[in-house]
C-alpha positions in Angstrom: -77.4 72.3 79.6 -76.1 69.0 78.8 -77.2 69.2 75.1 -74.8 72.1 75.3 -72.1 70.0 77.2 -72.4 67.0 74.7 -71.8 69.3 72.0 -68.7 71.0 73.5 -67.4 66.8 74.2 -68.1 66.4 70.4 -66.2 69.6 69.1 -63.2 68.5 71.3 -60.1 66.8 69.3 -59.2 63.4 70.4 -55.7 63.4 72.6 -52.8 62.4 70.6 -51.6 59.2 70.4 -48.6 58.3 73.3 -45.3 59.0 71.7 -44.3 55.1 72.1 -47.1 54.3 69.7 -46.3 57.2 67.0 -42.3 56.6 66.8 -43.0 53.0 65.4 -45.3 54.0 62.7 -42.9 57.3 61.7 -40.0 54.3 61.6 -41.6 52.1 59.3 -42.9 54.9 57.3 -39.4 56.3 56.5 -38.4 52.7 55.9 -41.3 52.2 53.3 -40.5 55.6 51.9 -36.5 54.6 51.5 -37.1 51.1 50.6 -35.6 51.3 46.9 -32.6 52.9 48.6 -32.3 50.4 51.0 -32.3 47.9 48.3 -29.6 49.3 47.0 -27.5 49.5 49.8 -28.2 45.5 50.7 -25.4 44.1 48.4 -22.8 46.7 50.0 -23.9 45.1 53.2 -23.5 41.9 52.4 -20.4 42.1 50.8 -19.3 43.8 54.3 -20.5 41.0 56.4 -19.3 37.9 54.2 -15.7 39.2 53.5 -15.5 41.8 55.6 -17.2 41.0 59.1 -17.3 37.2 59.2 -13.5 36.4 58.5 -12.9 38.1 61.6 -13.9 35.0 63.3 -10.9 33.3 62.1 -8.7 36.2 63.2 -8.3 33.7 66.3 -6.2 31.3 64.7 -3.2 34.3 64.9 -3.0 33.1 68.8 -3.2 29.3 67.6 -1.4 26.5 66.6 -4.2 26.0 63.3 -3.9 22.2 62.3 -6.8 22.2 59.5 -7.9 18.9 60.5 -8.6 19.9 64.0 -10.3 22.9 63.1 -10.5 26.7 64.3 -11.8 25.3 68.3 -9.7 22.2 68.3 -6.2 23.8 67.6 -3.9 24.5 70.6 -3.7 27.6 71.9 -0.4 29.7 71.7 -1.3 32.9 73.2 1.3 35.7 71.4 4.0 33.2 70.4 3.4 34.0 66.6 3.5 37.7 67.0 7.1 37.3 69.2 8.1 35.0 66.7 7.8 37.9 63.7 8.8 40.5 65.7 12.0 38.6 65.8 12.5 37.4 62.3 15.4 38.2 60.5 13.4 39.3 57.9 11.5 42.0 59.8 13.4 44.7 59.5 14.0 44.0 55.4 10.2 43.6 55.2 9.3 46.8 57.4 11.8 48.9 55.5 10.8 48.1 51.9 6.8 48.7 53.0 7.7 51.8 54.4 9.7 52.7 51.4 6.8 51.7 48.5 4.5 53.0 51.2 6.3 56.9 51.2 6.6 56.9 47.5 2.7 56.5 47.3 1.8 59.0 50.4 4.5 61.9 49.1 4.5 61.3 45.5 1.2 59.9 43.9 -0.9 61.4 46.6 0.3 65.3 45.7 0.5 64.4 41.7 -3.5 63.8 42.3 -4.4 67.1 43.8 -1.3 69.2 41.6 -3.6 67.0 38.1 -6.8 68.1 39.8 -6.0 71.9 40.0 -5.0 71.5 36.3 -8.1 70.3 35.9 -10.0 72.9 36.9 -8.3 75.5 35.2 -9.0 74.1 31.7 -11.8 76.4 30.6 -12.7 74.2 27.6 -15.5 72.0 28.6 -14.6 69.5 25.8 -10.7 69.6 26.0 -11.4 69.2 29.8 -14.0 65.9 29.3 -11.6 64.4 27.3 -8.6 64.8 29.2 -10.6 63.5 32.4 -11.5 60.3 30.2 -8.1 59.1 29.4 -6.8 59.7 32.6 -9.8 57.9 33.9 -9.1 55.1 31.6 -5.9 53.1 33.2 -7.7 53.1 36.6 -9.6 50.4 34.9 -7.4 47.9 33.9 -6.3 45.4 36.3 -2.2 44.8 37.3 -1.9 42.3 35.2 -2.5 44.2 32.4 -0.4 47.3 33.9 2.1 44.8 34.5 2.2 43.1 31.3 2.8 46.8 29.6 5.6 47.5 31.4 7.6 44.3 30.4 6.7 44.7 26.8 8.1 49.0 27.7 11.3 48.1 29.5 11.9 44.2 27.8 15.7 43.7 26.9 16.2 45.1 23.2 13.1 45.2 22.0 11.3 47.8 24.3 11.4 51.2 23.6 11.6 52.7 26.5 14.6 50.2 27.7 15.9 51.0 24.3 16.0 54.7 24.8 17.3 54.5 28.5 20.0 52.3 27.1 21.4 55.0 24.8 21.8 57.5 27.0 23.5 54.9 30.0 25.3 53.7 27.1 24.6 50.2 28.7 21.9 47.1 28.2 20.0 47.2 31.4 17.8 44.5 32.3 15.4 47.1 34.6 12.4 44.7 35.2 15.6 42.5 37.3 17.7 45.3 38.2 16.9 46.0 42.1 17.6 49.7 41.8 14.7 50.3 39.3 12.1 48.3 41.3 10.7 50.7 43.1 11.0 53.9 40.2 8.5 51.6 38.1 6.3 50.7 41.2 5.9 54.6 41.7 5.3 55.3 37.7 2.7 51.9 37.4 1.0 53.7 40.6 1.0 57.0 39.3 -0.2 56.2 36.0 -3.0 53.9 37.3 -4.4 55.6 40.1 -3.9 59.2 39.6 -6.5 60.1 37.1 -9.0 58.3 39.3 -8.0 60.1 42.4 -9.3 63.7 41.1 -12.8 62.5 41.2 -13.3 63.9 44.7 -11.2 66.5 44.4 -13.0 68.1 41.4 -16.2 67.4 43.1 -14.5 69.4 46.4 -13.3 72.1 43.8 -16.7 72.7 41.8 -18.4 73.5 45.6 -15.8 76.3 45.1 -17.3 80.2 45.8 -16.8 81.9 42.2 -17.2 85.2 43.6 -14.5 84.5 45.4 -12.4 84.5 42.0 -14.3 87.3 40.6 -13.1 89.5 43.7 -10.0 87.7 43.8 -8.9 88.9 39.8 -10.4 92.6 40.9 -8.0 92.9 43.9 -5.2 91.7 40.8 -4.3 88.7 42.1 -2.5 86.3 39.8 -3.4 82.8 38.8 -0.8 81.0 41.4 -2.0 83.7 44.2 -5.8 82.5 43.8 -4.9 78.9 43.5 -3.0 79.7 46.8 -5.1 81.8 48.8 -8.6 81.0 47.2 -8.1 77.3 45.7 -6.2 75.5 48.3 -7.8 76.8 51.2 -11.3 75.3 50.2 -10.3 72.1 49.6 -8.2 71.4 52.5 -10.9 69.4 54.4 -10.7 67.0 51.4 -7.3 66.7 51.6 -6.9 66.2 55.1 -10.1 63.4 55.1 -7.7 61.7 52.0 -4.7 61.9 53.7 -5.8 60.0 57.1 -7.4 57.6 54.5 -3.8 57.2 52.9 -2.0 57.1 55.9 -4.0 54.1 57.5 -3.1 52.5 54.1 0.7 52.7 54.8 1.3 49.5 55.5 -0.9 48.2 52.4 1.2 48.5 49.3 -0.8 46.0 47.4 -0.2 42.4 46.4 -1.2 42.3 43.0 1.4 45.0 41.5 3.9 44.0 44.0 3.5 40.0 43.1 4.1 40.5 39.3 6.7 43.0 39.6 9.0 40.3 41.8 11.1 38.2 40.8 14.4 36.3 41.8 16.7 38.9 40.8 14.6 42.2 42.6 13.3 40.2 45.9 15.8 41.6 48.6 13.5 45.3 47.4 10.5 43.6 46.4 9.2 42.1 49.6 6.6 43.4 51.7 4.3 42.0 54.4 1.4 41.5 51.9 3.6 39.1 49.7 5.3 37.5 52.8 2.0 37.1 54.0 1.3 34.7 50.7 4.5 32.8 50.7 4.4 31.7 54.3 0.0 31.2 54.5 -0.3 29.9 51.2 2.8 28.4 49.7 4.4 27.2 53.0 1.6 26.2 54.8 1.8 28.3 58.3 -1.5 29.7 58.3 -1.6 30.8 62.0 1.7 32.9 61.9 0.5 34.7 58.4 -2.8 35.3 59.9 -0.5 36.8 63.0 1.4 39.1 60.3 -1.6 40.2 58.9 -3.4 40.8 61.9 -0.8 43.0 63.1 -0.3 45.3 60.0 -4.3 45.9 60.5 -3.8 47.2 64.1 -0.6 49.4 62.8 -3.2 50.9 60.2 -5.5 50.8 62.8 -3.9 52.6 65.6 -2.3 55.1 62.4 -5.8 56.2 61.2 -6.6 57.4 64.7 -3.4 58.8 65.4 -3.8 61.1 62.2 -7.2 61.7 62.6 -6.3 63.1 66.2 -3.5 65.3 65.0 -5.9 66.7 62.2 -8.2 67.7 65.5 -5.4 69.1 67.4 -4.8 71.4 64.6 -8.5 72.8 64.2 -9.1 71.1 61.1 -12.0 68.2 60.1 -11.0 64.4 60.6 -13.4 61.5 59.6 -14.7 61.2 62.8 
């Protein structure tokens, strides 16, 4: 009999391990089995925490009297007398409206001109014609403002640019239009466009490739037209795209870009050509006032902030798929 009970002990599995001692081991054993993935994502966070993260400590001196000898902890504090003190500049209102302005070119302008290019795209039924089209409108995304900048004065110089030269015949007048406030913001729209366009279809020729073809197939059956599948077929599918892009966008309003901006300025243009990211750099860097540039550019982050939720709950309120 207890031959016969040892037997029945030794046939019997072991009980499993507690759950607090197994969650550990599957933990690491993911983290072994992602490791080179891992490794790749360790320079994105890095970058995140040394220029993304850690400035944030000196967010603080927007509500200080920063003296750079005294440092961050040693400068008097000032509570909101920087923000006040924008609020009531003179040079609000002027700064506010040309952001806005630059800022609704990009959003109802460039934005569309991306998705209207991508459709385009897709319909190109020649693979190569299609390639080749996506690499040179790929191809000005990579070359830095200065660059796009430096094309556009040698485009529109007095005289000797072509395109100054042909504008000029048909005006019938020499136009200096790299000084001339009235064509500042046409060529910020056309440098954006051309730059940034091209490179915006990525995602939505990714969103349009996920694209049911039967859907088409039935679509062409039922005869409906090319515009009537775009419409009913096309559009439809990548409107969660759009929407994600466009709350993206929107909590970039305030963000027009110094670099473009910057190089596009001058004497003659700057009543159209200020925005808060260059008035950010004449007052911080050229003028010294550190704490009430920090101020400035703390509060266009909380208007993008507070903008990015905003949209993101009226893109919930209307049934449709926000970022978070």
């Amino acid at each position: 009999m207890t031959a016969v009970v040892d037997v029945e002990r030794a046939g019997t599995p072991a009980p499993p391990a507690p759950a607090a001692v197994r969650r550990p081991r599957r933990r690491w054993a993911k983290v072994v089995r992602f490791r080179w993935l891992l490794l790749m994502m360790l320079p994105g966070i890095l970058y995140f925490l040394l220029f993304r993260i850690w400035p944030m400590w000196g967010a603080q001196i927007a509500f200080k009297n920063y003296v750079p000898f005294l440092g961050i902890q040693g400068s008097e504090w000032v509570g909101f007398h920087h923000f006040q003190e924008f609020f009531s500049n003179p040079d609000f209102p002027r700064l506010l409206g040309n952001t806005l302005i630059l800022a609704g070119l990009s959003l109802f302008v460039a934005f569309p001109l991306t998705i209207v290019l991508a459709l385009l795209l897709n319909e190109v039924r020649l693979s190569v014609l299609k390639r080749t089209v996506q690499t040179l409108v790929y191809i000005p995304h990579f070359l830095s403002w200065t660059v796009v900048v430096s094309l556009t004065a040698l485009l529109f110089a007095i005289g000797t640019g072509p395109l100054s030269s042909f504008l000029d015949g048909f005006t019938g007048t020499e136009t200096n239009y790299l000084a001339d406030p009235d064509w500042f913001r046409p060529l910020i729209l056309l440098q954006t466009i051309w730059k940034s366009t091209g490179w915006g279809t990525i995602i939505f020729l990714a969103a349009l490739a996920s694209v049911d073809q039967e859907q088409y197939e039935a679509a062409v059956i039922d005869g409906a037209g090319r515009w009537q599948r775009t419409w009913h077929i096309t559009l439809p599918a990548i409107r969660p795209t759009i929407i994600v892009m466009l709350i993206l966008q929107t909590g970039e309003i305030l963000n027009t870009g110094f670099e473009q901006i910057y190089l596009m300025s001058n004497a003659l243009n700057r009543t159209v050509a200020d925005v808060f990211d260059t008035y950010v750099y004449f007052t911080g860097i050229q003028q010294g006032a550190y704490s009430y540039s920090t101020a400035v550019g703390l509060s266009k982050a909380i208007v993008g902030l507070v903008l990015i939720f905003g949209t993101n709950w009226l893109a919930k309120r209307f049934n449709q798929q926000g970022i978070f």
